[in-house]
N, C-alpha and C positions, 0 to 999 in steps of 0.2 A: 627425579627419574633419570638415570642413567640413558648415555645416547642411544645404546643399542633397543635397549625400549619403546625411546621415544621415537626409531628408525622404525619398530615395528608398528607403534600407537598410528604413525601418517601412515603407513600400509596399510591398515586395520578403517581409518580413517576413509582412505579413496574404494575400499572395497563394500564398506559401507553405504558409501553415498552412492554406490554404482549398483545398491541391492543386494549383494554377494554374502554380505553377513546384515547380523543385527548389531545395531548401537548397543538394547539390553545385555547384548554379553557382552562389550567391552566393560560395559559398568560394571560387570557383577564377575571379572575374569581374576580381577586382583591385580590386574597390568596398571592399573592408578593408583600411586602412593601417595599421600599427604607429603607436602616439604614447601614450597616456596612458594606455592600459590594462594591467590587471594581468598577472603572469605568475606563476599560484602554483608552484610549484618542487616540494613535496611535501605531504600531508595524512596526520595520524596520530588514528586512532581506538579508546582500548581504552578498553574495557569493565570495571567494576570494581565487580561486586555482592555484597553479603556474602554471599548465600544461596547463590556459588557458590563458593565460601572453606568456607563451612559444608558443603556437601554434595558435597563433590570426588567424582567417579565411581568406583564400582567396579566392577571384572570385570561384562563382561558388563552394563552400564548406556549410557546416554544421555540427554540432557537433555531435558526438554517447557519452554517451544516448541519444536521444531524450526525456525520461523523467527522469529527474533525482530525487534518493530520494526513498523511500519506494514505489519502483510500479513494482508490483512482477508478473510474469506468463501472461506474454500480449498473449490477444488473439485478431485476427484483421479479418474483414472483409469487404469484396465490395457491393455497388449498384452501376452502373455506374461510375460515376466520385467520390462518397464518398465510402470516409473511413471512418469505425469504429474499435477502440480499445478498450480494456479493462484489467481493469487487478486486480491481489485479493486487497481485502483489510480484511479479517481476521476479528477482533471484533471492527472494525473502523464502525462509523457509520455515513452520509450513507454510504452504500454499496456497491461496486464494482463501482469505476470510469469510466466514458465514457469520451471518444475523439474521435474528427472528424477533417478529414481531406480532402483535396481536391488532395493531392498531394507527401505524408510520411514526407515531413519534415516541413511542417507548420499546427499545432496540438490545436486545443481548445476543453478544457472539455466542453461538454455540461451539465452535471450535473452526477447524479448518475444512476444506474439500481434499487438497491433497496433504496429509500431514502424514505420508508414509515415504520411504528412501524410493520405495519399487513404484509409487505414480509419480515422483518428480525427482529429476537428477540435474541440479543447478551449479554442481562444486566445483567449479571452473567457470563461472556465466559472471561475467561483467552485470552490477545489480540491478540497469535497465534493463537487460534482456531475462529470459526466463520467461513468466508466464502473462501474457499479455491480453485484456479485453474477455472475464469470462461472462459466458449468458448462461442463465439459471431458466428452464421452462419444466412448467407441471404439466405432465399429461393426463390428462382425468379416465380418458380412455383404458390406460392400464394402470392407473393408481402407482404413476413411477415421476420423480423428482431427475430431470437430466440437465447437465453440469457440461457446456462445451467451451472449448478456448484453443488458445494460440499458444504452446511452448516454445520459445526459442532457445531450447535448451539441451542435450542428450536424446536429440536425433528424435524428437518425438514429434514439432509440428504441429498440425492439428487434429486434436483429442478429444473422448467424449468420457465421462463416467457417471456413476445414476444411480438412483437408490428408491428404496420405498418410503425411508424414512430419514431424513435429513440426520439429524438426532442421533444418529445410531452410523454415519459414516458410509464411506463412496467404494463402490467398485473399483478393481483396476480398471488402468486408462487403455482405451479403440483408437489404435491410430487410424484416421478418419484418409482416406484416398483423395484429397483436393491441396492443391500449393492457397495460398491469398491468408488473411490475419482474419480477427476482429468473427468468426462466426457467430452465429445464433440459430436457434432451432423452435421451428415452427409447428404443432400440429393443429390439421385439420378439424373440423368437426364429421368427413366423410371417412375419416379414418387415414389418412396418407400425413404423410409429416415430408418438411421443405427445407434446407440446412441454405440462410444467406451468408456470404460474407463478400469481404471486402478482395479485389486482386488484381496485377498488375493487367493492361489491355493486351489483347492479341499479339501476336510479336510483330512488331514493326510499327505497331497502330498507336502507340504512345506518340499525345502529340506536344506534351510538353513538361516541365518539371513538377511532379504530383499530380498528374493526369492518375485518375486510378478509375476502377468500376466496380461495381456490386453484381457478383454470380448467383445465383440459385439452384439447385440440386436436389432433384428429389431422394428423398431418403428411404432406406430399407429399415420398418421400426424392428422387425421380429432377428436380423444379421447388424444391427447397429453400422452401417457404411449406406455412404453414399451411393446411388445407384448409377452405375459406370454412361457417359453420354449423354447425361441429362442436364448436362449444365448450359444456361444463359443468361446472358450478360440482360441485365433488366433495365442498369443505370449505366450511361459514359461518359464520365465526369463528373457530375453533377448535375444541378437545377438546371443548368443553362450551358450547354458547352461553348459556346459563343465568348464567354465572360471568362474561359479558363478556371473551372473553378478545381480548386485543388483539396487533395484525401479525403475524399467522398469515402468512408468507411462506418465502423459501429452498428450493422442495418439490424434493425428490431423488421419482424413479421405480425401482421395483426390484424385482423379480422371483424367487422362491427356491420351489423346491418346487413349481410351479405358482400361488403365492398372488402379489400384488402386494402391497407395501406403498410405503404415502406417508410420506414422514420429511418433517419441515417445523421452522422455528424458529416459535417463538410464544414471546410475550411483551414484542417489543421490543428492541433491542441496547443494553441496557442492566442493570440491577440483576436485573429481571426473566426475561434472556434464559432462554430453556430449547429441549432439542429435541425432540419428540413423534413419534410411528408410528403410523398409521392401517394397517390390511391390506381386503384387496377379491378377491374372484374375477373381475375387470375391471377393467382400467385406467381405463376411465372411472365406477367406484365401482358402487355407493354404496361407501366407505369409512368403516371403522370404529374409532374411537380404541382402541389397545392400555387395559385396563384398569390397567397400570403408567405411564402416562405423570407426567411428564415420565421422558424416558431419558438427559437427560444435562442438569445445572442445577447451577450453583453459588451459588443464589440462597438458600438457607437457612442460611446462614453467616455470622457475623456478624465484627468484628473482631481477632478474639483468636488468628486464623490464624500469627501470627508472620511472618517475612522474607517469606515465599513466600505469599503469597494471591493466588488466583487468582475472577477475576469476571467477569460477563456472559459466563458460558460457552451458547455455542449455534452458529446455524446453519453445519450438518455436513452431508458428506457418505461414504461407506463405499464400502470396495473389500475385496478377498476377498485377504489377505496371503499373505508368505508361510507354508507348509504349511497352506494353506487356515483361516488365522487371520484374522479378518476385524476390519480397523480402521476408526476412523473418524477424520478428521480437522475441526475446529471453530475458532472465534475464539473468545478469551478475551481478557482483559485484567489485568496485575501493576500493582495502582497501588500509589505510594510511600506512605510512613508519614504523611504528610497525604493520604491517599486521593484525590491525584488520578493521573490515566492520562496520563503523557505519551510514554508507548512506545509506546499506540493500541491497537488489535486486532489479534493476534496470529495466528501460527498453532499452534495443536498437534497432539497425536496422541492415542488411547489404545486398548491393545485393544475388541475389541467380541464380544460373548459372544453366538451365534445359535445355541445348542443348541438353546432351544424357540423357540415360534412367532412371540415380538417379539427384535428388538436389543435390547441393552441396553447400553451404554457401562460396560467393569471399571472400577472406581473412580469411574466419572461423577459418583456421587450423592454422595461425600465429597470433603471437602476435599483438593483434588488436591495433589502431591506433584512436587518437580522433577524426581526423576528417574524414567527406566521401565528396563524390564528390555528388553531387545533380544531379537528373533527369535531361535529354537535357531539356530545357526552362521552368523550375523549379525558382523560385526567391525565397532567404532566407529573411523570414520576420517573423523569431519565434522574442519572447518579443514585437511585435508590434501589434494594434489592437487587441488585445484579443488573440494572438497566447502564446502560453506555451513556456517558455525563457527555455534557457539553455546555458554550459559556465556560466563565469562569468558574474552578474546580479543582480540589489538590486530590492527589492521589496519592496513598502511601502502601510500601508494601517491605513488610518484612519476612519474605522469604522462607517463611515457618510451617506453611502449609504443604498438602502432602501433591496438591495439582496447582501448578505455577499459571498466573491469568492470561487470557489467551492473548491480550495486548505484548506480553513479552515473547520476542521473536529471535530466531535465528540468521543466519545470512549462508548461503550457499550448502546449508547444512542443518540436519534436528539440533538443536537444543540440548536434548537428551547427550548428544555427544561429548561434551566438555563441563557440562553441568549438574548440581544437583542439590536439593532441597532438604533442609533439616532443623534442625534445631536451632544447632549454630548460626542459621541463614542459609546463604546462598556460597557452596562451594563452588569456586570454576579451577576448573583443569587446565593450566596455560600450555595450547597448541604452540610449535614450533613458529607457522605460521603469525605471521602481520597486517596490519591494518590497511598497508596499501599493495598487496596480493591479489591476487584473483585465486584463492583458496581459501575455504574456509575458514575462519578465524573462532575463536574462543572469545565471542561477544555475544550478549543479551541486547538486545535494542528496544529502547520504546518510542515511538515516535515525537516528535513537534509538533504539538496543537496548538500553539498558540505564538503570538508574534513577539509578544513577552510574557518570560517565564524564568521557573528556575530548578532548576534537579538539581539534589543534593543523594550523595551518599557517603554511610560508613563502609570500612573496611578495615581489616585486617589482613596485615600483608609485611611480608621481609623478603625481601629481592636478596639474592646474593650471588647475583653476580651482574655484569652489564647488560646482559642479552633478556634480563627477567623484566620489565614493566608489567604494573595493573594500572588501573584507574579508569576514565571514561573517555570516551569520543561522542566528539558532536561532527556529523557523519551525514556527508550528502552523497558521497563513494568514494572507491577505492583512488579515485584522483583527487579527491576534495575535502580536506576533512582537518580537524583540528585533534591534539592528540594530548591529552591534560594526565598523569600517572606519576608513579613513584618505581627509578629505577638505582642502580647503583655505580658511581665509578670514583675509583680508584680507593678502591673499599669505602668508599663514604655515602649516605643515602640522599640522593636527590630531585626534587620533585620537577617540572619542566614541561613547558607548552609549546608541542610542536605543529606548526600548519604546512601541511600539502596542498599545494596548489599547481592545479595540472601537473600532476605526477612529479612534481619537485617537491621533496621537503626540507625544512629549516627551523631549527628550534628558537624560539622568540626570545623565549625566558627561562632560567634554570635557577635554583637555589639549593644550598648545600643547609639539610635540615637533618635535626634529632627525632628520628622516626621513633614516634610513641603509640602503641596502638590502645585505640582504634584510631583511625584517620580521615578527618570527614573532607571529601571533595565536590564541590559546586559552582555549576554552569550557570549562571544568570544572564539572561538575554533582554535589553531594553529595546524593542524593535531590530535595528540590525547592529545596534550594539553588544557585545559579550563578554563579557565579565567571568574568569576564570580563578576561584579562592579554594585556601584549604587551612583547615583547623587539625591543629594538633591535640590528642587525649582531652575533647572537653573546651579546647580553648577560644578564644575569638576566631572567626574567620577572615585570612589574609588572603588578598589579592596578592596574584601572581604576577609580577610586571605593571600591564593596561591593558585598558580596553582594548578588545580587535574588533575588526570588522566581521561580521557575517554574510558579508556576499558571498564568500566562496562557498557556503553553503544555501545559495538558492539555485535553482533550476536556472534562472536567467544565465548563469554565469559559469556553472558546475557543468548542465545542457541532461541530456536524460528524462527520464519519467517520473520522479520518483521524489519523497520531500526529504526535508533534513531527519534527521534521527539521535536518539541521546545513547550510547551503549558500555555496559560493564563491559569491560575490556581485561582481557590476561591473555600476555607473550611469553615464550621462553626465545622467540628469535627478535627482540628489540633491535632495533636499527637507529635510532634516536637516544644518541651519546652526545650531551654536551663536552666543552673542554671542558678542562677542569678548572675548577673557579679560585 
């Protein structure tokens, strides 16, 4: 593609993501020619952790997470027999995951909440910011599904959109009149609905670092806004202000018996994370800390948990299961045998015990355990029919199909924009843009669900000139990322492994090879070891250099929300030239 093209493809590109036009007509414009871009053929991902080698299921079992891999802040709700989930997804595009279920451990995405240009604008958002902490509540009242959150993204803030029918896709986004993150929405059984969330104190009243408090707001159901004046602070601090407790946020609303209780995380999504209960004869408080608090923490545990330690367990939320068995679901984190997190926050499960007057999450307080025991006449059928695998598991996809699975994601941007599905495989459009940008790039991602694994894929591809690379990234952001592809210099084809680390990059390893296509390249991960090989037309596959380390893709070290991720990658602006060899 000629530059003047390509000047007008990135116009075409920001006017896109800003709503202005549609992706469907740059695809169907003719402005995309065939020439130097990849065509991956297939991608294989399994998953190969000892802890699930060691604790293979039995009767009547299922694994915790339930979603393994970058799926952060689950928030879940009922109509009758279905369940819906959701959880952040930050400057991933689309936006904020849905799952349905019949029954908590058998799970299918149905697609996205916001998977349109005109309800999320991230094409400039650093990949922790975007869309942060969504809550999912059914109103029975008016037979409507409402969807509220945090965008930090294209001025939008906090947001509501709502549907009748999940299945069938969300309204435009209600810019909602309140500053603070983390909302949720409440209704009544008298008919009034209550919007909590999380927000900085009074001005001046901040009385130390993550000092925060929990607002309340009565809501307008029939004008979707909050009703102007009604807001009070319920929580300040936390359980105990004496003890300084720090980001009291996440607040669920909920109702049992006539009482109210406030569930909230506090502590931080981190080391600290825990979830707490406050109850009230009013939704607008006073509320009062349950005297067992914390209800669900895995912050007293040190490292001697073996294969399966599980950390930064917190902000949850609770639905009434089956045979009226009330669960909760939370993010935690599996980090490797060098304690870092490069699977990210996770999602789980675990019963939740409301005999007496507080919740209490079964097992919360111990050292959690991989597997749980399934609902009485429950059958385990995740990885089958469309349900969402977990445990050990490969997944394979060759790109033939006419709707691409909802696990593959965009970043700051649809999918639809530089990609597209056929026969051949998977065509991608290489964007001008780079892997360490805060624009869009011309990448598929699937997440890291496991601590050891391995992605392999084909391609086909002929770079021809320096600036052209494809191949993959293993990708915890645009500051931290490894960069594994086949580019070109000094007319010769060369393959090469470059790491960014805090916004420095440096190529590790480069080799001058006979590009034969097809070309298979694969990431292999042993805990925080990574292994980077590639096979030529068929042939063995050759490690690239050595092993590296994978810290710089855990949170620990990278810092953000957000876990690692594996992605098809294609540039026409390459910045990673080795010399010449």
């Amino acid at each position: 593609m000629n530059r003047t093209i390509k000047h007008l493809f990135s116009l075409f590109i920001l006017a896109a993501s800003l709503g202005l036009v549609s992706f469907t007509v740059l695809r169907n414009s003719g402005a995309i020619k065939p020439g130097s871009d990849p065509i991956f053929k297939k991608a294989v991902y399994t998953g190969n952790d000892q802890v699930y080698k060691d604790h293979p299921l039995q009767e009547g079992e299922f694994y915790n997470p339930i979603l393994q891999g970058t799926y952060p802040d689950p928030a879940i709700t009922r109509k009758g027999d279905d369940y819906y989930l959701v959880c952040s997804s930050f400057a991933m595009f689309p936006g904020v995951p849905i799952f349905h279920s019949k029954d908590l451990v058998n799970w299918k995405q149905i697609g996205h909440v916001l998977d349109r240009p005109s309800q999320l604008d991230v094409h400039n958002t650093s990949i922790s910011q975007g869309v942060y902490a969504p809550g999912i509540t059914y109103n029975e009242q008016n037979d409507t599904f409402y969807m509220i959150t945090t965008a930090f993204a294209g001025g939008l803030g906090n947001i509501i959109v709502k549907t009748k029918d999940p299945m069938k896709g969300w309204s435009e986004p209600k810019k909602l009149n309140f500053e603070g993150i983390d909302p949720s929405i409440f209704f009544d059984d008298d008919g009034k609905a209550y919007v909590v969330h999380n927000d900085a104190p009074d001005k001046g009243k901040e009385l130390y670092q993550g000092h925060r408090v929990i607002k309340v707001w009565e809501y307008d159901v029939e004008n979707d806004q909050v009703i102007p004046s009604t807001d009070t602070i319920i929580v300040n601090g936390g359980v105990d202000l004496s003890q300084k407790p720090i980001w009291i946020e996440a607040p669920h609303l909920y109702k049992k018996d006539g009482t109210y209780y406030l569930m909230c995380a506090e502590g931080g999504t981190g080391g600290w994370h825990s979830e707490v209960i406050f109850s009230s004869d009013s939704p607008k408080g006073p509320f009062t800390p349950a005297p067992s608090n914390p209800i669900l923490t895995q912050r007293y545990f040190g490292n001697e948990r073996g294969a399966f330690k599980v950390d930064w367990a917190g902000h949850a939320d609770l639905v009434k299961g089956p045979n009226d068995q009330y669960y909760g679901v939370f993010l935690g984190v599996r980090p490797n045998e060098d304690n870092q997190v490069n699977t990210g926050r996770e999602t789980f499960i675990l019963p939740v015990d409301w005999s007496g007057k507080y919740p209490v999450f079964e097992n919360g307080l111990i050292p959690m355990k991989p597997t749980l025991k399934m609902p009485e006449g429950v059958e385990n059928h995740t990885a089958e029919n469309g349900f969402f695998p977990n445990g050990n598991f490969t997944y394979e996809e060759d790109f033939t199909g006419e709707n691409l699975d909802f696990r593959w994601i965009g970043l700051r941007g649809p999918r639809e924009a530089f990609m597209e599905t056929g026969k051949k495989g998977l065509e991608m459009e290489a964007f001008s843009t780079n892997i360490t940008e805060l624009k869009p790039t011309s990448t598929l991602f699937y997440r890291q669900m496991h601590r050891s694994f391995s992605f392999m894929t084909e391609m086909e591809y002929q770079p021809k000139k320096e600036t052209d690379l494809a191949g993959i990234t293993c990708y915890q952001n645009e500051r931290f990322n490894y960069l594994f592809g086949i580019t070109k210099k000094d007319g010769k084809d060369i393959i090469l492994l470059q790491k960014t680390e805090n916004g420095k990059s440096e190529i590790l390893f480069s080799k001058n090879i006979e590009l034969k296509n097809p070309v298979a390249l694969k990431v292999e991960a042993k805990g925080n070891s990574y292994e980077f090989s590639y096979a030529l037309k068929s042939s063995e596959f050759r490690v690239l250099g050595e092993a590296v380390s994978g810290d710089i893709l855990s949170t620990n070290v990278a810092g953000g929300f957000t876990g690692a991720m594996i992605g098809l990658y294609a540039t026409e602006g390459n910045t990673a030239i080795p010399q010449s060899n």
